[in-house]
N, C-alpha and C positions, 0 to 999 in steps of 0.2 A: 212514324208509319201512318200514314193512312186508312181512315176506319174502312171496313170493307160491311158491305149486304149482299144477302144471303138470293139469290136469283131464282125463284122457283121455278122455270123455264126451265135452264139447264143444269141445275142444282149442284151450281159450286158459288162461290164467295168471289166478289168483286170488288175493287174500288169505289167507291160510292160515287164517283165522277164518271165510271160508266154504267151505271145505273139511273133508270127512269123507272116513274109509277104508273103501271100501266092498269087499266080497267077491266076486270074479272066479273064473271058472274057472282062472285066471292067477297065483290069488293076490291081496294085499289090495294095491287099488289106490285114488289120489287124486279124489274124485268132488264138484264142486263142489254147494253144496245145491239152489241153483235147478232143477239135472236132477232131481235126487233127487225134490225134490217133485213136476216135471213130469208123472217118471216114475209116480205115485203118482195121479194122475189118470185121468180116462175117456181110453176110445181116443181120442175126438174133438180132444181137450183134448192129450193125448201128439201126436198127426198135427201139429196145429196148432203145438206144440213143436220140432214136428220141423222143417216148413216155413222156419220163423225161423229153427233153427238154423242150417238148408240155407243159406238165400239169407245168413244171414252171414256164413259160412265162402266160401261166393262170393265175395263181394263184398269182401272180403279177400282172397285171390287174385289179385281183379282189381285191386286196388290193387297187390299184392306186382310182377304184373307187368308194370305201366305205369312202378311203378319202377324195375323193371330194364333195362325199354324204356328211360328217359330215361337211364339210367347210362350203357348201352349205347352212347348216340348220343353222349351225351357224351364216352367215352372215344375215340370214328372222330374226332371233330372236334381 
């Protein structure tokens, strides 16, 4: 398997082949390429980027806590 880094951009885990280090006010940080490129597009195109990113960082979330719901219930019973 493939090591993977951590993309603070859009904050999930990558292959490290699609990953670059990219320069932050913070200092050189882990930036997967898909953003990179996004970011490299029209505002419309970047918005549109952004949206998807949103609703899947949601939607993960809401997975994360329906499973802690079910742990939850599981460990009362």
């Amino acid at each position: 398997m493939s090591e993977m880094q951590f993309c603070y951009h859009c904050r999930f885990h990558h292959p490290k082949t699609q990953m670059r280090r990219y320069l932050t006010k913070q200092g050189y940080r882990w930036r997967c390429t898909r953003s990179i490129q996004a970011a490299r597009q029209s505002l419309g195109m970047r918005e549109e980027f952004g949206r998807f990113q949103t609703e899947v960082n949601r939607a993960e979330a809401r997975r994360k806590a329906q499973y802690i719901h079910v742990q939850r219930a599981v460990q009362r019973d």
